[in-house]
C-alpha positions, 0 to 999 in steps of 0.5 A, spaced: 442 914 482 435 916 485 433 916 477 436 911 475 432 907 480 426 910 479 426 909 472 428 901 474 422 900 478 417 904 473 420 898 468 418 894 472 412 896 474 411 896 467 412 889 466 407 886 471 402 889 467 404 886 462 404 880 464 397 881 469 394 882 461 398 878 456 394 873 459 387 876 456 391 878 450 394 872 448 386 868 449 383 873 444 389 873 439 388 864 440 381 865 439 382 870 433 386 865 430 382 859 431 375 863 428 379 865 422 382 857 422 375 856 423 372 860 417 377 858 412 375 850 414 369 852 412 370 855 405 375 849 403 371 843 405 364 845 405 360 847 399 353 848 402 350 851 410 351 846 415 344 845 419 345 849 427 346 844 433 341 846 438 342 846 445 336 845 449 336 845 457 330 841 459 331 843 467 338 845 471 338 852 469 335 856 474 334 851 480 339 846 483 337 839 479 333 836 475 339 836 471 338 834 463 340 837 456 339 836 449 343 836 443 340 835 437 343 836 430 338 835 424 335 828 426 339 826 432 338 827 439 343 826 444 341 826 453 346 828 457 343 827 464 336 826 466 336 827 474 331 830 478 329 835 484 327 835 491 320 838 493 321 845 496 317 847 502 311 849 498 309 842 495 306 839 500 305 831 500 309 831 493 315 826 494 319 829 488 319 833 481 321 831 475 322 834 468 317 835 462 320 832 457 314 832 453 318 835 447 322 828 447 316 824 446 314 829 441 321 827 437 322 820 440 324 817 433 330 822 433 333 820 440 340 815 440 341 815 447 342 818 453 349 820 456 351 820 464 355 824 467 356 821 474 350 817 479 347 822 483 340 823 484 340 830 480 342 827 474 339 821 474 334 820 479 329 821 472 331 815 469 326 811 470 320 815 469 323 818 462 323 811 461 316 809 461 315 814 456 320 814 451 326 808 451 332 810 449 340 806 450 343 809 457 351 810 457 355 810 462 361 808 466 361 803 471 358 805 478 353 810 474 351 804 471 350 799 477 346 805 481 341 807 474 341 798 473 338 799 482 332 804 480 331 800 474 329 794 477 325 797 482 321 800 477 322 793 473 324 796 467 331 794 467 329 788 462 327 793 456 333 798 458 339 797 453 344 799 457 352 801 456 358 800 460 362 806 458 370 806 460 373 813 461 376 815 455 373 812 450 368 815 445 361 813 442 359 814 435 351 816 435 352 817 427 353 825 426 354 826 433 360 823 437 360 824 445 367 822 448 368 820 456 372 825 459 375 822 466 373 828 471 372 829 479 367 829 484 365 827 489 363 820 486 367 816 483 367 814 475 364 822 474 365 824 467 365 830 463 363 830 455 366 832 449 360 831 444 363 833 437 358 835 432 359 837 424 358 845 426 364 844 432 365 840 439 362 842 445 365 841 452 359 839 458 363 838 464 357 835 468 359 837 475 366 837 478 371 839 481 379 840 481 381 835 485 391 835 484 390 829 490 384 825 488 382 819 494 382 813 489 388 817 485 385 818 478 385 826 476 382 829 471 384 829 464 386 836 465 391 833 458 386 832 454 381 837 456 388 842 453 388 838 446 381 840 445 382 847 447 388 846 441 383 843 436 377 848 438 372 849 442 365 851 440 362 852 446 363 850 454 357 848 458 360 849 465 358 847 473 356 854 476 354 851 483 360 854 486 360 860 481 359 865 487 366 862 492 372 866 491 379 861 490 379 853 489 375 847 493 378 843 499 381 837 495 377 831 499 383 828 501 383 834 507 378 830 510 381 825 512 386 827 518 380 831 521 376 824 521 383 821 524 383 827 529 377 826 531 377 818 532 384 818 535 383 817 543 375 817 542 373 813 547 364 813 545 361 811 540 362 814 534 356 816 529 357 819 522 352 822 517 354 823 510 351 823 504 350 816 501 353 817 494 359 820 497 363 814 496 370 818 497 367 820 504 366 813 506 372 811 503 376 816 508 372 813 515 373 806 512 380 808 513 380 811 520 376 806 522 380 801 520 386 805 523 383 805 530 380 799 530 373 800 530 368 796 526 362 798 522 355 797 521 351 802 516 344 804 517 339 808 511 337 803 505 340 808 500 347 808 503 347 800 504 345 799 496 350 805 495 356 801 499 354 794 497 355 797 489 363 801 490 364 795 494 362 790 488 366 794 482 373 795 488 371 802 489 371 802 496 378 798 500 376 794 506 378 789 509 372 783 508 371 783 516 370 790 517 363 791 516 358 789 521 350 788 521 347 793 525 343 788 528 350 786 532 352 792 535 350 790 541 356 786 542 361 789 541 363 796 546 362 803 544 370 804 543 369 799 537 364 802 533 362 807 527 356 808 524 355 810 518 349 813 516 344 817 512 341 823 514 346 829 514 340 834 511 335 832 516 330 828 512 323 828 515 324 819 515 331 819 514 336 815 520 339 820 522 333 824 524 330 818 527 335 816 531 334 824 534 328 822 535 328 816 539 325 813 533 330 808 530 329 800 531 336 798 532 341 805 534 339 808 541 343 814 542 346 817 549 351 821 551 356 816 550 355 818 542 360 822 538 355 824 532 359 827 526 354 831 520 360 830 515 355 835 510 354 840 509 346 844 509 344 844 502 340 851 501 333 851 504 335 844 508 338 849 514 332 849 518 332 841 518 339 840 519 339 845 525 333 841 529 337 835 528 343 837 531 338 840 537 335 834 538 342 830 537 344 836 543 338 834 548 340 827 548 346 828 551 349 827 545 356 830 542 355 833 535 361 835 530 358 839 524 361 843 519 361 849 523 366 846 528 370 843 523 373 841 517 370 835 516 366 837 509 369 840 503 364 841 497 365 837 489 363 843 486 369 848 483 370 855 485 372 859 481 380 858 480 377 851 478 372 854 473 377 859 470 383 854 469 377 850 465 376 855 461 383 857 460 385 850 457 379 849 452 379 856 450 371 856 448 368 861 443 361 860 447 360 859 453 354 857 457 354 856 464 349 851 467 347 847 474 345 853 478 341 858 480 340 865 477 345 869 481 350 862 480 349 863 472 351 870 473 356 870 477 359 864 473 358 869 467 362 874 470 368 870 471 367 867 462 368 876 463 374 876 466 377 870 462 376 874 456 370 871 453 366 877 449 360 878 453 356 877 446 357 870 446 355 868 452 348 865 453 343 866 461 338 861 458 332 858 460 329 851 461 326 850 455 330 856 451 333 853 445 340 856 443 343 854 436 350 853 434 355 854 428 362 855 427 360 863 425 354 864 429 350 863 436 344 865 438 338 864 442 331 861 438 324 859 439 322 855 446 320 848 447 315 845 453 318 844 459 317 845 467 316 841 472 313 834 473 310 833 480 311 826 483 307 823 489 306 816 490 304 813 484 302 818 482 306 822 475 304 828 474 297 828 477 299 833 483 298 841 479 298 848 482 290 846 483 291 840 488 297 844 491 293 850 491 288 846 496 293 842 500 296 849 502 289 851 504 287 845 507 294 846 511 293 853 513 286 854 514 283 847 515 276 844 513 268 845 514 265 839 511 258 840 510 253 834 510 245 834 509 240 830 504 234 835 501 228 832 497 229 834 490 221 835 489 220 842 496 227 843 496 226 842 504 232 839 508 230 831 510 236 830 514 241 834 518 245 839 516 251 836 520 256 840 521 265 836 521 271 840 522 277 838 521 283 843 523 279 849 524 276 849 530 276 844 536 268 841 536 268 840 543 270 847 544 267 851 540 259 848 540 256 855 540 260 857 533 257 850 529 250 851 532 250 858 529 252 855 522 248 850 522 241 855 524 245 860 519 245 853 514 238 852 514 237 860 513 240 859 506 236 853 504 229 856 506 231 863 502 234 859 496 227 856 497 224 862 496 228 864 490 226 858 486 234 856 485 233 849 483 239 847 480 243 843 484 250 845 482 248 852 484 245 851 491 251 847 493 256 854 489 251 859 493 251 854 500 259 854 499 259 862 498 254 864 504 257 859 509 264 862 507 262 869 509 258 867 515 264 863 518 269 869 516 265 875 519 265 870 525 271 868 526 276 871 520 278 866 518 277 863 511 277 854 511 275 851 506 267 849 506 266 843 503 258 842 502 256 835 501 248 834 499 245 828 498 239 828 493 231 824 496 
């Protein structure tokens, strides 16, 4: 009996592992099946070499936005995306980064539009600077157009902009290349992913998205359509590697919803909540809770209003006609009454939020009778921003919920059940994970790994990188321009490493500015030298060190003198030098020295 139990349990023991590896087995065998199709195809129909599709990222490898890609077959180009990237810590003064996209100018002639994936600003905040310097078609769903329309008027460009409003599930046909609109999800409405079919096979770029079975405006991924594909053939899979590193699947958004509730039920202050203005499904949930507890809202951030006022035009966002309020009237109603909804939920220098903390906002004050809720979460690199705000937010008096306390944020990125289910239903022969940074690439890589896909057919590239494509074949080719654009005032790509160089010097050690005029016949000093400092020292208390710079000064100039140097530039070089020295052997610290010599 005892034996026959055991070999029972070995049996099964068995059959799961079998099951735990059919999977693996069988995506193989479909992928052997499909490449033998695939070959056969091509012998029966083609009588010559097709021409390589080329992918090309011009920015979103290796970095968190930025985002835009080229696909480019013989002489057709097609954009997907073309957004842009916050300044890191390091870039002082700069108001954002661009890409390069000198290689589009250089083939401007071969472009037949750009592509949309969804609104954000990491994928279409570029738009209207690529624009100025290559124009192009723009297709896109609804919302995405109405916000890419908003920036292009501000740059006056929306009347020389062909624009193209494009319904999920419909297909535009480029000429060789034809890019099919996927309904996806994400955390903004209208988000879509491409099927981009192509003569050497069709390529899946799923834009950013996540798996969302209980969408808040009840439109869920085309998860159908996206298994056709995988059935017909799947060249290669280009997928969001954001949240590659999270074990297990994202929160659906709808879980935000009873945590608002809670929150608002028996709240007797104000109640203030931060976002990110583009999260239109977010607001869609506090519009809900307000409209529940019988609040009114007044919103406050340029950004949110023109989002807001954009998904209320298209029916985005349902709510009564008399719900939202100017800010200028929240004094007339209580605090009981009110929701604020704001931008400001990564600690942005100018935004609402951090002016209110500040004391620095015209309209809101806030007291201790404000619930203030930070419905985001830090984006990398912004956790020191977002943790002063909280502080000040605390000092008021101020009660602060943010993610650390609750569940009031969930992320639009999948994780990895997400990207594996991808995976499963397209069955791609090459995979290339985009959108993310390196440690996020290889993460996402490891899990293609595990799904089955060989490891030689899986690209790490770089911005610039080209990869070619076909039927039989992948690898990674030649590079093309690329980098980073820096954008500051008006100011395109005027800002490099040497002006950036200079700001961080200036901001770290401060200036000497050196000013004196000479005759041009004896060399002799006519006027001055005077001495400026500016984030160096405090004049007034440190006369004793400028006096000494300025006796050194004319030391320098007499022994000039004596060594015949007449050239101009080499007194201002040699000045600049010594004057350095001088002024780090008295002081050890080294600013910038700036000597200005006027000529008698």
């Amino acid at each position: 009996m005892e034996e026959k139990q055991k070999g029972t349990f070995a049996s099964k023991d068995r059959s799961a592992n079998a099951k735990k590896t059919s999977y693996k087995r069988n995506y193989r065998k479909e992928n052997t099946r499909r490449e033998t199709s695939r070959k056969n195809k091509s012998i029966l129909d083609f009588n010559f070499k097709k021409s390589n599709l080329k992918i090309i990222a011009l920015g979103g490898l290796d970095e968190i936005g930025k985002n835009i890609t080229v696909f480019e077959y013989e002489d057709e180009i097609i954009l997907v995306d073309c957004g842009l990237e916050f300044p890191e810590d390091d870039m002082l003064g700069v108001d954002l980064v661009i890409p390069d996209v000198t290689y589009l100018i250089k083939n401007k002639e071969k472009i037949k539009g750009l592509v949309i994936t969804h609104g954000h600003e990491d994928h279409i905040g570029s738009i209207p600077y690529v624009l100025a310097q290559v124009n192009m078609p723009i297709y896109a769903t609804r919302l995405t157009a109405k916000l890419i329309e908003h920036k292009l008027e501000e740059q006056h460009l929306s009347k020389t902009t062909e624009m193209h409003i494009v319904e999920q599930g419909e297909t535009v046909n480029f000429g060789k290349m034809k890019v099919e609109f996927i309904r996806s999800s994400h955390s903004i409405p209208d988000a879509v992913m491409f099927a981009i079919h192509t003569p050497v096979g069709t390529v899946i770029h799923t834009g950013d998205f996540k798996v969302d079975y209980t969408p808040i405006d009840g439109q869920m991924m085309d998860l159908g359509r996206l298994a056709e594909l995988g059935n017909e053939g799947v060249l290669a899979l280009l997928s969001d590697s954001t949240n590659a590193e999270r074990k297990g699947f994202t929160m659906s958004e709808k879980s935000v919803g009873p945590v608002l509730d809670s929150l608002f039920e028996g709240c007797k202050k104000r109640i203030v909540v931060a976002t990110f203005a583009s999260n239109v499904h977010r607001v869609q949930q506090i519009v809900n809770s307000a409209v529940k507890f019988g609040r009114k809202i007044a919103v406050s951030g340029r950004s949110m209003m023109n989002m807001i006022d954009a998904a209320r035009d298209l029916n985005y966002i349902d709510a009564p006609d008399n719900l939202f309020i100017d800010i200028d009237l929240i004094k007339n109603y209580k605090d009981d009454q009110l929701v604020i909804i704001t931008t400001g939920s990564q600690g942005e220098t100018m935004s609402a939020l951090t002016r209110m903390a500040n004391g620095e906002h015209k309209k809101v004050t806030l007291t201790g009778n404000d619930l203030v809720i930070i419905s985001a979460n830090p984006i990398p690199g912004n956790e020191k921003a977002v943790s002063k705000v909280i502080d000040k937010l605390l000092k008021i008096g101020a009660e602060v919920v943010y993610s650390a306390l609750a569940d009031v944020h969930v992320s639009g990125h999948a994780c990895q059940e997400e990207q594996k289910l991808i995976m499963a239903l397209t069955k791609p022969k090459y995979f290339i994970p985009v959108h993310g940074e390196y440690r996020q690439l290889m993460a996402h890589r490891d899990t293609a790994i595990e799904m089955g896909i060989p490891k030689e057919n899986i690209f790490i590239s770089n911005n610039g990188r080209e990869i070619e494509l076909n039927e039989n074949e992948g690898k990674l080719t030649g590079t093309v321009p690329s980098g980073r654009v820096m954008v500051d005032g008006l100011g395109v790509g005027d800002v490099g490493s040497i002006v950036l160089r200079d700001r961080q010097h200036l901001s770290q050690d401060g200036l000497i500015v050196i000013v004196m005029t000479m005759d041009n016949k004896t060399g002799e000093i006519v006027a001055g030298p005077d001495v400026i400092s500016r984030g160096f020292v405090y004049v007034r208390e440190s006369e004793n060190l400028m006096e000494q710079v300025k006796s050194f000064i004319r030391e320098e100039i007499r022994d000039i003198e004596n060594r015949h140097i007449t050239d101009w530039s080499v007194i201002k070089s040699t000045l600049k030098d010594d004057v350095r020295d001088f002024v780090f052997d008295r002081t050890k610290r080294n600013p910038m020295i700036l000597p200005i010599i006027m000529e008698l």
